[in-house]
ZATORRO-227347 format. One record per atom (N, C-alpha, C): residue number from 1; x, y, z; atom name. Coordinates in pm, whole numbers. Example, Ala and Ser with C-alpha at 12.3 -4.5 7.8 and 13.67 -1.06 7.14 Angstrom:
<pts>
<pt pos="1" c1="1319" c2="-569" c3="780" site="N"/>
<pt pos="1" c1="1230" c2="-450" c3="780" site="CA"/>
<pt pos="1" c1="1320" c2="-330" c3="780" site="C"/>
<pt pos="2" c1="1285" c2="-225" c3="708" site="N"/>
<pt pos="2" c1="1367" c2="-106" c3="714" site="CA"/>
<pt pos="2" c1="1290" c2="3" c3="787" site="C"/>
</pts>
This chain:
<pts>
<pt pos="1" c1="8243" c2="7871" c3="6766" site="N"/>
<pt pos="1" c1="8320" c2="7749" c3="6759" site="CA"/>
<pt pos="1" c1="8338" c2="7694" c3="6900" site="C"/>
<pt pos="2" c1="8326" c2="7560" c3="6914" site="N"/>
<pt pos="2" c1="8356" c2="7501" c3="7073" site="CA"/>
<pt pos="2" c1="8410" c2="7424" c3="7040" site="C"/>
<pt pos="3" c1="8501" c2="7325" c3="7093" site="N"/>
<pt pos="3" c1="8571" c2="7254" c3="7169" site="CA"/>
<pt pos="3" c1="8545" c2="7160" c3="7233" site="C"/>
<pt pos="4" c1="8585" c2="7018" c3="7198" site="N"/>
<pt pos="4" c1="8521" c2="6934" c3="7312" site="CA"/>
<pt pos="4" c1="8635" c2="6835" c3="7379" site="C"/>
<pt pos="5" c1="8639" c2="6842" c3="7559" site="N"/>
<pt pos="5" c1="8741" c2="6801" c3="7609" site="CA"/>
<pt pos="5" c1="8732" c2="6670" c3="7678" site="C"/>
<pt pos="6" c1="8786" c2="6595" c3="7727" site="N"/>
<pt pos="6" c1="8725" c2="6482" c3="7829" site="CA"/>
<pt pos="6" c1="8830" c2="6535" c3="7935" site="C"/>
<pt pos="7" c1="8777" c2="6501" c3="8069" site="N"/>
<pt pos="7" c1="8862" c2="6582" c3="8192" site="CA"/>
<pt pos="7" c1="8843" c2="6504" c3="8289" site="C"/>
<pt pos="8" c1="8911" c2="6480" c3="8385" site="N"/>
<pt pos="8" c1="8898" c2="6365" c3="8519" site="CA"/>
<pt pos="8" c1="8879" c2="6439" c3="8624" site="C"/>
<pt pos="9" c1="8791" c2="6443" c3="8719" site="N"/>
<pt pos="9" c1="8733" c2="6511" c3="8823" site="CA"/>
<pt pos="9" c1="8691" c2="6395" c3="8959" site="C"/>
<pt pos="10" c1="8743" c2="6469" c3="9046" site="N"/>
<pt pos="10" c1="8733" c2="6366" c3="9149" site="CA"/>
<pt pos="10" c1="8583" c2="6319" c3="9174" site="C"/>
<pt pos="11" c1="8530" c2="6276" c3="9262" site="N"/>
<pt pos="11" c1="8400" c2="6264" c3="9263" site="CA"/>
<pt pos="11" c1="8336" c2="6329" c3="9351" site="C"/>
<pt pos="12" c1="8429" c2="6425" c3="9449" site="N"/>
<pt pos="12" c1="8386" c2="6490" c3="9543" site="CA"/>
<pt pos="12" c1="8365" c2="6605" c3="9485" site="C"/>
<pt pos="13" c1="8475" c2="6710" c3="9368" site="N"/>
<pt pos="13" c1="8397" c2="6797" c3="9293" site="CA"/>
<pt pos="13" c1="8317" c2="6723" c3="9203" site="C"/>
<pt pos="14" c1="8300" c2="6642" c3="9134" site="N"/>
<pt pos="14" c1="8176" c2="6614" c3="9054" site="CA"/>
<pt pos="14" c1="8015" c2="6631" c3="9133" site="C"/>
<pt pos="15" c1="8071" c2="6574" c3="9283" site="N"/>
<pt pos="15" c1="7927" c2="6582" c3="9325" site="CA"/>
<pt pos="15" c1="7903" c2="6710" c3="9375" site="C"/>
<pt pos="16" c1="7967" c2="6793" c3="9414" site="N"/>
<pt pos="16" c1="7952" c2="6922" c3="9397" site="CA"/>
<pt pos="16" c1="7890" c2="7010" c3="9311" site="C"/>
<pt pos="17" c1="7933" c2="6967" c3="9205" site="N"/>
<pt pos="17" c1="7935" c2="7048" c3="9093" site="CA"/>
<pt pos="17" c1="7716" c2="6990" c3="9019" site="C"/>
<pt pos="18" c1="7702" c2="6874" c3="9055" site="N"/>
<pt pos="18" c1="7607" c2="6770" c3="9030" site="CA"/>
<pt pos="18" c1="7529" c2="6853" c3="9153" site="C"/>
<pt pos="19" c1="7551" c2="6874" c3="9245" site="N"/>
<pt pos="19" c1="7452" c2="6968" c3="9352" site="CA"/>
<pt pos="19" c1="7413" c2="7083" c3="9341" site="C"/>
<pt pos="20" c1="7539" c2="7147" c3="9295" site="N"/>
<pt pos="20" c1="7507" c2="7326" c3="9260" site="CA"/>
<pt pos="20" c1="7418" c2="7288" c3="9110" site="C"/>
<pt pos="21" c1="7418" c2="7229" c3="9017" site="N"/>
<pt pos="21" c1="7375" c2="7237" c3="8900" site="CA"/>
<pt pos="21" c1="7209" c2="7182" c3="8926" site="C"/>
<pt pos="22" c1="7190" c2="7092" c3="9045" site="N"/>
<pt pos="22" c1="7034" c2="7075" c3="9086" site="CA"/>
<pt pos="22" c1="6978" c2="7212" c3="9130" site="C"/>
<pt pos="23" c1="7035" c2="7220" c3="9239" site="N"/>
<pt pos="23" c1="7005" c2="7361" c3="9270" site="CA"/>
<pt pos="23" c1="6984" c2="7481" c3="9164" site="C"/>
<pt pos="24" c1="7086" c2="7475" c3="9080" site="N"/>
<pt pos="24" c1="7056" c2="7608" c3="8958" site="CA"/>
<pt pos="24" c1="6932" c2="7539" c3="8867" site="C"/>
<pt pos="25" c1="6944" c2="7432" c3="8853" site="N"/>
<pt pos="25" c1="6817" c2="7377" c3="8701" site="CA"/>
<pt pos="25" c1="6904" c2="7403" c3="8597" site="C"/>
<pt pos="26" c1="7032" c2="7301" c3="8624" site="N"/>
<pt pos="26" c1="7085" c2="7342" c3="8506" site="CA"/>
<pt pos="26" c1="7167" c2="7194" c3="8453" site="C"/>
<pt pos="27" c1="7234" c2="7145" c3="8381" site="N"/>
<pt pos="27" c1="7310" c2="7024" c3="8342" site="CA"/>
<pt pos="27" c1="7440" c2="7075" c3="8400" site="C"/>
<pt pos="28" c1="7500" c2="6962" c3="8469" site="N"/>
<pt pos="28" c1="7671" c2="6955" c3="8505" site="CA"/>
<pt pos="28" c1="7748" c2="7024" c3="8404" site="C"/>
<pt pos="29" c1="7773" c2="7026" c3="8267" site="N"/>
<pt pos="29" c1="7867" c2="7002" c3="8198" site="CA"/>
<pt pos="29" c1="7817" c2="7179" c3="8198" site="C"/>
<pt pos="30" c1="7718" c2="7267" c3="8210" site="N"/>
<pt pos="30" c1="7686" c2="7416" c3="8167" site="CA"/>
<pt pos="30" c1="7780" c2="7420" c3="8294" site="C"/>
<pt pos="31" c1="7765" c2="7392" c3="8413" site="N"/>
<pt pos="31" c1="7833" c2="7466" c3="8543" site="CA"/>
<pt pos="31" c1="7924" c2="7400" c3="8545" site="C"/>
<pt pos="32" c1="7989" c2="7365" c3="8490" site="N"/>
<pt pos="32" c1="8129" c2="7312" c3="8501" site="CA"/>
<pt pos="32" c1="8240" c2="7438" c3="8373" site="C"/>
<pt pos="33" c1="8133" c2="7436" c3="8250" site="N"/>
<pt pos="33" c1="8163" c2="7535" c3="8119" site="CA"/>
<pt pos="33" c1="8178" c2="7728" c3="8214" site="C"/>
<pt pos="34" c1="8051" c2="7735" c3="8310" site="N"/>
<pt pos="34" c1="8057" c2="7844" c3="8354" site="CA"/>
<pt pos="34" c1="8184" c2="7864" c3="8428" site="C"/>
<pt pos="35" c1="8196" c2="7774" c3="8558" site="N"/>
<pt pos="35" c1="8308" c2="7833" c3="8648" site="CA"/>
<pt pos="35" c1="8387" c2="7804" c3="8555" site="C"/>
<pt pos="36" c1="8478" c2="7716" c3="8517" site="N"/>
<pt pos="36" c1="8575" c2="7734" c3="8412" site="CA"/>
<pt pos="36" c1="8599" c2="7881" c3="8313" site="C"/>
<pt pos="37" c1="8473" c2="7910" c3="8298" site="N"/>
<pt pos="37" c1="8508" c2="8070" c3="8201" site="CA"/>
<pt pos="37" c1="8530" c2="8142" c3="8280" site="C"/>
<pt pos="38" c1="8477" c2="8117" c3="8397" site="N"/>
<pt pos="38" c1="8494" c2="8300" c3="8493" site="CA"/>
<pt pos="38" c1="8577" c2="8272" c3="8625" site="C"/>
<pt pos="39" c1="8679" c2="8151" c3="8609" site="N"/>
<pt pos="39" c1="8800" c2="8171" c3="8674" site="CA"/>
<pt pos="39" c1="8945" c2="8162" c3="8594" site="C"/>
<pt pos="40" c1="8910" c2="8162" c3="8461" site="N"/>
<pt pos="40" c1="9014" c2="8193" c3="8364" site="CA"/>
<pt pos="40" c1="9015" c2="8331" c3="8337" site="C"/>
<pt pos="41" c1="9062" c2="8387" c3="8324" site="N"/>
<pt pos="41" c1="9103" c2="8576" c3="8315" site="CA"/>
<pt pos="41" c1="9135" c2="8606" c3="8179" site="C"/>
<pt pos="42" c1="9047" c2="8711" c3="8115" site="N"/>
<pt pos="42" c1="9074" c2="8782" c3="7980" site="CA"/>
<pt pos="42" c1="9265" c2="8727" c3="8009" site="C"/>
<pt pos="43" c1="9284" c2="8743" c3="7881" site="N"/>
<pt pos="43" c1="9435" c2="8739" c3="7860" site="CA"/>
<pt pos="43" c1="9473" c2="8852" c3="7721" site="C"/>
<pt pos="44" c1="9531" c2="8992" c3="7717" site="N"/>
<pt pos="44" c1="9561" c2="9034" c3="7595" site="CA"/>
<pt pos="44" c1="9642" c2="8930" c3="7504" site="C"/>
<pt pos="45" c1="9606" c2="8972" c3="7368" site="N"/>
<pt pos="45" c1="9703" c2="8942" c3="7262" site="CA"/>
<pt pos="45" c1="9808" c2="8922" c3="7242" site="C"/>
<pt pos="46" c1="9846" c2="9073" c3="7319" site="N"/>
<pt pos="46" c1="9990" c2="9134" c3="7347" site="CA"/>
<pt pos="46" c1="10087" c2="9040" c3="7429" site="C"/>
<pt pos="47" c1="9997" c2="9014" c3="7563" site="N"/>
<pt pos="47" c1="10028" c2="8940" c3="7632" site="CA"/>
<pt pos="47" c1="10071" c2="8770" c3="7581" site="C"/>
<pt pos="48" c1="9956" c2="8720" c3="7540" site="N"/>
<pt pos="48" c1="9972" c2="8588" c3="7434" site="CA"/>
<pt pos="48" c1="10078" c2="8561" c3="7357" site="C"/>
<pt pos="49" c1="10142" c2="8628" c3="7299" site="N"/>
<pt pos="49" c1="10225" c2="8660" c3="7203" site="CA"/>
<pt pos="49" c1="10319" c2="8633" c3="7257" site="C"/>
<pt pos="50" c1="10366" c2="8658" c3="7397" site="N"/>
<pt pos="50" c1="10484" c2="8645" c3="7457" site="CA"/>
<pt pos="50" c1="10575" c2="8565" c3="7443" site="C"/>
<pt pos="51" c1="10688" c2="8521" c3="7480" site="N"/>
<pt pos="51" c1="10762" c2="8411" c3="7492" site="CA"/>
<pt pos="51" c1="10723" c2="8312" c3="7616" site="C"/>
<pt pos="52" c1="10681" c2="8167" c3="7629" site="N"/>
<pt pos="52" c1="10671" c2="8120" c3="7776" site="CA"/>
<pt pos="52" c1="10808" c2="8186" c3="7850" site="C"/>
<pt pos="53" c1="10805" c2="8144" c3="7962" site="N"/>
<pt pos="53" c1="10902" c2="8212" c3="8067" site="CA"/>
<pt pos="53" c1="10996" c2="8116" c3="8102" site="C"/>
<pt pos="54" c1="10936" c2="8002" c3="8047" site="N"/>
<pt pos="54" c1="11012" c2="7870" c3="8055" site="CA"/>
<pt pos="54" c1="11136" c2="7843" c3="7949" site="C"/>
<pt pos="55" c1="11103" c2="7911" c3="7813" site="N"/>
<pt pos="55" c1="11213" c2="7912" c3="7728" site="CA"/>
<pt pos="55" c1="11258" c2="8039" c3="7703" site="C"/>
<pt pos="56" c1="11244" c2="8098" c3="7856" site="N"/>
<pt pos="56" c1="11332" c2="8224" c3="7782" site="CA"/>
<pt pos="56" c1="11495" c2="8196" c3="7883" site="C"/>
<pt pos="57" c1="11581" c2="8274" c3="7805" site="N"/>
<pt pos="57" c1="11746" c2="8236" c3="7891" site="CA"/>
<pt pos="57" c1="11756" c2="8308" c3="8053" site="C"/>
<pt pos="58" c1="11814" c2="8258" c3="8165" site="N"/>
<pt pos="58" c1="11846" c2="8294" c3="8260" site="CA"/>
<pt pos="58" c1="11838" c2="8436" c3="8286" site="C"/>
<pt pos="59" c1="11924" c2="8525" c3="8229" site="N"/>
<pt pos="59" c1="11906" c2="8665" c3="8307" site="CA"/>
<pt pos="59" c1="11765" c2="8731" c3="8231" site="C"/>
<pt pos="60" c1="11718" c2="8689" c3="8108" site="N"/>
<pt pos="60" c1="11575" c2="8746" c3="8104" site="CA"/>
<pt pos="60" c1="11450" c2="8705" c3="8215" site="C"/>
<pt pos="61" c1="11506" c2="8571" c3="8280" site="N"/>
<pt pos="61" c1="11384" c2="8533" c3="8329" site="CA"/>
<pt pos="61" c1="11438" c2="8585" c3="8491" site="C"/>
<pt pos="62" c1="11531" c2="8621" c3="8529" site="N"/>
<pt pos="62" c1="11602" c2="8713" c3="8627" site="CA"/>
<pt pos="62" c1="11560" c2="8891" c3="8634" site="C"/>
<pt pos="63" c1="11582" c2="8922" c3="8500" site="N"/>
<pt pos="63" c1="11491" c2="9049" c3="8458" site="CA"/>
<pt pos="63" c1="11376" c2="9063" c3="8517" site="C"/>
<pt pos="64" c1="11309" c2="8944" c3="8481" site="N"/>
<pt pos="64" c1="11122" c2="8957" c3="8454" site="CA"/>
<pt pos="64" c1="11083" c2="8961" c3="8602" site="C"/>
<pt pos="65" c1="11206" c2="8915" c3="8685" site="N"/>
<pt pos="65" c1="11133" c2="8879" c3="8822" site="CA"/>
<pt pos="65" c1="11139" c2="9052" c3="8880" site="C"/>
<pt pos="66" c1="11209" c2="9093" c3="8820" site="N"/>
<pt pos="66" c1="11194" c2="9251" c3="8882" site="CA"/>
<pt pos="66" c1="11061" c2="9375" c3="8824" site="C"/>
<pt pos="67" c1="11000" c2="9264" c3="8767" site="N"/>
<pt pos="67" c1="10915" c2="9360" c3="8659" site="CA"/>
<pt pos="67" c1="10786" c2="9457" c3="8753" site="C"/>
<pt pos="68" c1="10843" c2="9577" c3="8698" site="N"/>
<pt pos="68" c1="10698" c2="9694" c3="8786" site="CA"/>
<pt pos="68" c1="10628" c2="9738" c3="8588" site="C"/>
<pt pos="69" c1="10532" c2="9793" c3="8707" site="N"/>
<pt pos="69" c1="10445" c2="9846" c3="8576" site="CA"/>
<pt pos="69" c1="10514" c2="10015" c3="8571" site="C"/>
<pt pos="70" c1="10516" c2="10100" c3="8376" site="N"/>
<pt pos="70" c1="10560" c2="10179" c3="8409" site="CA"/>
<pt pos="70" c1="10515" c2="10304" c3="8492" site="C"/>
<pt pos="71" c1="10624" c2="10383" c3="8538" site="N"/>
<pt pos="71" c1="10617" c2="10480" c3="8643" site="CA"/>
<pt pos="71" c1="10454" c2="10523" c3="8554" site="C"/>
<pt pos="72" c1="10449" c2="10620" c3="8465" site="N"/>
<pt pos="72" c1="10368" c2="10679" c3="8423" site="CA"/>
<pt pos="72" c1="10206" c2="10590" c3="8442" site="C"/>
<pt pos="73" c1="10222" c2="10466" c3="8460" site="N"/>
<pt pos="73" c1="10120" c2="10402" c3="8433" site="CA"/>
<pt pos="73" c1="10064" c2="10352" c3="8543" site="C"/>
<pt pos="74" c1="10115" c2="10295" c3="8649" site="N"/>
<pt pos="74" c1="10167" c2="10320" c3="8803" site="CA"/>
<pt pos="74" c1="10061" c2="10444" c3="8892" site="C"/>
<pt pos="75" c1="10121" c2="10560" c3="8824" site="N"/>
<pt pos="75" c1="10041" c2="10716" c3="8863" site="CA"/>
<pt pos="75" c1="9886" c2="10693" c3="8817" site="C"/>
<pt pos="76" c1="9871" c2="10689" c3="8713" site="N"/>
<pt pos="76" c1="9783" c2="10685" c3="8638" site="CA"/>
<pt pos="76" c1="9669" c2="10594" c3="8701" site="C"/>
<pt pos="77" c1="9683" c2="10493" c3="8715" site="N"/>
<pt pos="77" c1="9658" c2="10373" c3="8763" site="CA"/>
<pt pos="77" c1="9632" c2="10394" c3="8937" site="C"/>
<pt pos="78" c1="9694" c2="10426" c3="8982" site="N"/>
<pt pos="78" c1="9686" c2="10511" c3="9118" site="CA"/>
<pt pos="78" c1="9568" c2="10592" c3="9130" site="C"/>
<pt pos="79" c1="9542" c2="10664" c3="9022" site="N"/>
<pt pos="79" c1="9496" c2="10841" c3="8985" site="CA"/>
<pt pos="79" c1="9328" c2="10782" c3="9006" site="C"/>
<pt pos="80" c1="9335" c2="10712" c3="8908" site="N"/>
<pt pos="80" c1="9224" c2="10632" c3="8856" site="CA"/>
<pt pos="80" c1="9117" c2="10553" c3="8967" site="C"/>
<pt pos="81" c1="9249" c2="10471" c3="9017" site="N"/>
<pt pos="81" c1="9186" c2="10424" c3="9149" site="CA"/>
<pt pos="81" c1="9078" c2="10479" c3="9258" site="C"/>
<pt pos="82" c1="9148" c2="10603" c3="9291" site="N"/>
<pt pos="82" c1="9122" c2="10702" c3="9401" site="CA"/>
<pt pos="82" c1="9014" c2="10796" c3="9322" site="C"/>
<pt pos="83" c1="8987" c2="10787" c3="9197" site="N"/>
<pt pos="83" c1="8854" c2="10885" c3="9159" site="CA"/>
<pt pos="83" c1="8747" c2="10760" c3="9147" site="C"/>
<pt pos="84" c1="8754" c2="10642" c3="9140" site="N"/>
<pt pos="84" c1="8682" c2="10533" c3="9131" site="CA"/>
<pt pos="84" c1="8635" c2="10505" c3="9290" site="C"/>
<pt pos="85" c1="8705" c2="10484" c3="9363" site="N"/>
<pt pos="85" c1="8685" c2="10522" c3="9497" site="CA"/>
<pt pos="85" c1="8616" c2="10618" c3="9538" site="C"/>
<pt pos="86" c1="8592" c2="10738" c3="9515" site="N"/>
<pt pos="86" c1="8539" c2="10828" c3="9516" site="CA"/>
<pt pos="86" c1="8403" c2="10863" c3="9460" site="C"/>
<pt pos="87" c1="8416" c2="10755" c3="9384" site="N"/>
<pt pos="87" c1="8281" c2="10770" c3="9299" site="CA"/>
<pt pos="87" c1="8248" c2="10869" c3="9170" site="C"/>
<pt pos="88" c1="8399" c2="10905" c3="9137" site="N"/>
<pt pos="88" c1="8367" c2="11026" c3="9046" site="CA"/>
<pt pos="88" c1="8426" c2="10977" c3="8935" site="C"/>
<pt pos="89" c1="8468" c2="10852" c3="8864" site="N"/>
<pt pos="89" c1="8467" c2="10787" c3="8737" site="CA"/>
<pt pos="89" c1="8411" c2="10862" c3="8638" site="C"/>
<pt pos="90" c1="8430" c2="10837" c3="8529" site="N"/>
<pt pos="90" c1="8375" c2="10940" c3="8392" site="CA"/>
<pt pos="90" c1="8355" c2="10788" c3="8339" site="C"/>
<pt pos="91" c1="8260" c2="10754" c3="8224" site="N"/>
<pt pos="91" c1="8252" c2="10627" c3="8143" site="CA"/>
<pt pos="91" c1="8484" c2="10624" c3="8092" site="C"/>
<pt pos="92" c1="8491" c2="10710" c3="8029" site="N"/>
<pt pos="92" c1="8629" c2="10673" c3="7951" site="CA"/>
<pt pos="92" c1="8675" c2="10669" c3="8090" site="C"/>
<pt pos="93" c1="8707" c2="10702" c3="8158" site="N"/>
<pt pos="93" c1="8799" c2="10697" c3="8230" site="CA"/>
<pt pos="93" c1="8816" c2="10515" c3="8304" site="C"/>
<pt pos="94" c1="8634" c2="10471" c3="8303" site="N"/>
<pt pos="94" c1="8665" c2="10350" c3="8357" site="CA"/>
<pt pos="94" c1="8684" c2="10236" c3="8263" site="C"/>
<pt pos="95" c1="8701" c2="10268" c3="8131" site="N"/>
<pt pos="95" c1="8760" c2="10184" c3="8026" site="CA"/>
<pt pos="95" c1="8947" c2="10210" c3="8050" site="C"/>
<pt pos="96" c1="8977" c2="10293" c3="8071" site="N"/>
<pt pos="96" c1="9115" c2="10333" c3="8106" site="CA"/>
<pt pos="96" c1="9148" c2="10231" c3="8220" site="C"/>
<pt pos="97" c1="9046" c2="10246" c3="8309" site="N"/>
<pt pos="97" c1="9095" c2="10189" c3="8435" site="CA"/>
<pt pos="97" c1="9088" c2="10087" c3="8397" site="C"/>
<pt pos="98" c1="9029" c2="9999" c3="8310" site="N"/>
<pt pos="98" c1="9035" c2="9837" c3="8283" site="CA"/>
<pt pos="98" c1="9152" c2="9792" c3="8232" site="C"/>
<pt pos="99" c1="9155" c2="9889" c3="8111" site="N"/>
<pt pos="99" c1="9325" c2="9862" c3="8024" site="CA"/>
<pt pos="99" c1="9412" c2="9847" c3="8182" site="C"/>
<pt pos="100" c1="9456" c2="9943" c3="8261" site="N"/>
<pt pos="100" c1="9533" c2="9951" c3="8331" site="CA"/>
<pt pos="100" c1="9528" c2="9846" c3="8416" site="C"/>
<pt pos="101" c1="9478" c2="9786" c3="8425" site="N"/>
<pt pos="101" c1="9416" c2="9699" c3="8540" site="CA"/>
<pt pos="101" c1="9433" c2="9556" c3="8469" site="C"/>
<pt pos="102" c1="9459" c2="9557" c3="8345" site="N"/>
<pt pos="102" c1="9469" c2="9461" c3="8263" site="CA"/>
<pt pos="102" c1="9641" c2="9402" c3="8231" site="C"/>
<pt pos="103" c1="9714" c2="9547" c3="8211" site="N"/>
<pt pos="103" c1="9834" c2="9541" c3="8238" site="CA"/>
<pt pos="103" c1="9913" c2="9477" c3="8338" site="C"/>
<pt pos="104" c1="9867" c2="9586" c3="8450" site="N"/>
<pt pos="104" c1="9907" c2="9545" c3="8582" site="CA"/>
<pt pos="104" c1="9896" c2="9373" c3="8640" site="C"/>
<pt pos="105" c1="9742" c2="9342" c3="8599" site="N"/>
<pt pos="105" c1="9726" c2="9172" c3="8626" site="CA"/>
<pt pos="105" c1="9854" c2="9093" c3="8543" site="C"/>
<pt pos="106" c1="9841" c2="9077" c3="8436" site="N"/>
<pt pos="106" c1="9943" c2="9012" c3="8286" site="CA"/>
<pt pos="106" c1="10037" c2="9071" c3="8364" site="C"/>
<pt pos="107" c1="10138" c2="9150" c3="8416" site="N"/>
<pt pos="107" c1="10226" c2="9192" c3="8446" site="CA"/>
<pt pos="107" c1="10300" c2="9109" c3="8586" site="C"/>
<pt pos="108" c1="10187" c2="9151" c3="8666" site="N"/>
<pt pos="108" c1="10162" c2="9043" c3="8806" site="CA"/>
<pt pos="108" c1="10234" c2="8909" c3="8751" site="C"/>
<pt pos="109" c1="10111" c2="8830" c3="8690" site="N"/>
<pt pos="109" c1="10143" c2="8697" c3="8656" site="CA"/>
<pt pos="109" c1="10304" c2="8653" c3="8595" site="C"/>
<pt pos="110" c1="10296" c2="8735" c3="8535" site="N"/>
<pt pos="110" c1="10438" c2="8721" c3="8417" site="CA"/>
<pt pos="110" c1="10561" c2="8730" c3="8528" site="C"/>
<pt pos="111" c1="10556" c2="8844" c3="8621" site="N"/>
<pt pos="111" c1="10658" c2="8844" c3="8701" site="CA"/>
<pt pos="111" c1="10653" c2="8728" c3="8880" site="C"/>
<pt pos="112" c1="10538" c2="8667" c3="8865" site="N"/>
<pt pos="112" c1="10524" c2="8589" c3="8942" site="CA"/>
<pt pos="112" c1="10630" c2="8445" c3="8876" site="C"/>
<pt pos="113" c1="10535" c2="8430" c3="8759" site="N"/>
<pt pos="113" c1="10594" c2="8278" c3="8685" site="CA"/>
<pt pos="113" c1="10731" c2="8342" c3="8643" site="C"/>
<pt pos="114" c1="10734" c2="8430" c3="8647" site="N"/>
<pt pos="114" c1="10912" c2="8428" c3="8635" site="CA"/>
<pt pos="114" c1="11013" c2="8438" c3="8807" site="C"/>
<pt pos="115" c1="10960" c2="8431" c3="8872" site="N"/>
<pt pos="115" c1="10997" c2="8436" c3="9016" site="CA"/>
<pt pos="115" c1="11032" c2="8317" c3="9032" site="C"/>
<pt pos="116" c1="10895" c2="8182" c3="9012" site="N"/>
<pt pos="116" c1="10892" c2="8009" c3="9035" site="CA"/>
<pt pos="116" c1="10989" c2="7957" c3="8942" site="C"/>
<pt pos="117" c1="11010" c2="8041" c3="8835" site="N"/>
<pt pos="117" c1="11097" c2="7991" c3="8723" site="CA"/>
<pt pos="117" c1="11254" c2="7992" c3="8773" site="C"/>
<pt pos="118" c1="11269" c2="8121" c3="8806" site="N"/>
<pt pos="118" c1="11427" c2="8157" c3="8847" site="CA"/>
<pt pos="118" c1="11440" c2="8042" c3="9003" site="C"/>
<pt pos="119" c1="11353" c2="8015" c3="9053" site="N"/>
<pt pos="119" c1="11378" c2="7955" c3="9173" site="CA"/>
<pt pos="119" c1="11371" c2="7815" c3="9161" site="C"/>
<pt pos="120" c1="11329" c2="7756" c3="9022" site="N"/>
<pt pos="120" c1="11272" c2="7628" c3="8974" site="CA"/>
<pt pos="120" c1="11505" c2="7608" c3="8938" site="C"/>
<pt pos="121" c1="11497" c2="7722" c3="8892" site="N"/>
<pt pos="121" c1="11594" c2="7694" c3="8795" site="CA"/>
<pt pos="121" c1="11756" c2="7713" c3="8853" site="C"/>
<pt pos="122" c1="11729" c2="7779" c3="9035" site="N"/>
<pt pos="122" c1="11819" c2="7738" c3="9074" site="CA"/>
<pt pos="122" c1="11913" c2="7887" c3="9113" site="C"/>
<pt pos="123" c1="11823" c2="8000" c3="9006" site="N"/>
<pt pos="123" c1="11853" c2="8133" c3="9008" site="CA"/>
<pt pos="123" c1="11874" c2="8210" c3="9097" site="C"/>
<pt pos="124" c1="11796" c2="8147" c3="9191" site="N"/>
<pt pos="124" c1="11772" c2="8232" c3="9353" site="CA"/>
<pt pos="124" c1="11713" c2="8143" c3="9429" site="C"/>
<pt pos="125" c1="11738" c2="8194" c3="9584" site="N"/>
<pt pos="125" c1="11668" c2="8112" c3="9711" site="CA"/>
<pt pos="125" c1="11498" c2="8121" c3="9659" site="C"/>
<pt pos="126" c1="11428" c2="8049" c3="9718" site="N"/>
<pt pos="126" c1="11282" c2="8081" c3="9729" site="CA"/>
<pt pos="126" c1="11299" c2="8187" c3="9824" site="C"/>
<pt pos="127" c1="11135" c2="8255" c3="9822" site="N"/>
<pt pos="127" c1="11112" c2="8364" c3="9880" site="CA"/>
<pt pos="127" c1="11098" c2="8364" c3="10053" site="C"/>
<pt pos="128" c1="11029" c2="8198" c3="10062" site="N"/>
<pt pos="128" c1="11042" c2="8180" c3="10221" site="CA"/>
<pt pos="128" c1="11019" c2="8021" c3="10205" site="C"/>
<pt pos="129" c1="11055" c2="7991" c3="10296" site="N"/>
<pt pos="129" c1="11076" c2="7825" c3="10353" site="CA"/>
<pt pos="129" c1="10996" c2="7781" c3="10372" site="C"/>
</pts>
């Protein structure tokens, strides 16, 4: 199933985008479809599901700005790292490391946009001037 959008683009990325696509042998609208897919980031379900951060009440979105990933997962995630580094990955183990890595990003974000939120909203100073 696709989707079809109309979108306003300056003409300085258009001609960009109209250069890289000479160069590839390819039509604008494919390299415009490409970078668009692969600077948007998998998003879980789980994640999706969420509440925006925008309608959630004050001390949840105060909460969220403190959000770590858990301890156990943290380690794990750590653990993972440093055998990947190492070069000594197992196949499962680097499906593990994706989940984790998947968390941690969605986690990132969530406690970022809840940071701009609480500071949008008056909750707290910004972080710096």
């Amino acid at each position: 199933m696709t989707t079809q959008i109309t979108i306003t683009l300056s003409d300085e990325l258009y001609e960009q985008a109209e250069r890289f696509a000479r160069l590839a042998n390819r039509d604008v609208a494919t390299v415009l479809v490409n970078a668009i897919h692969s600077s948007i980031p998998f998003t879980s379900a789980k994640a999706a599901a969420l509440a925006p951060i925008s309608a959630l009440p004050d001390e949840q979105v105060l909460h969220l700005t403190q959000l770590q990933m858990e301890p156990e997962e943290d380690e794990a995630l750590s653990e993972l790292l440093d055998k990947q580094q190492a070069g000594i990955l197992t196949d499962t183990e680097q499906y593990e490391l994706q989940a984790l890595m998947q968390t941690y990003q969605e986690g990132l974000l969530r406690k970022a946009t809840a940071l701009s939120e609480a500071v949008r909203r008056g909750l707290m100073p910004p972080l710096s001037e």
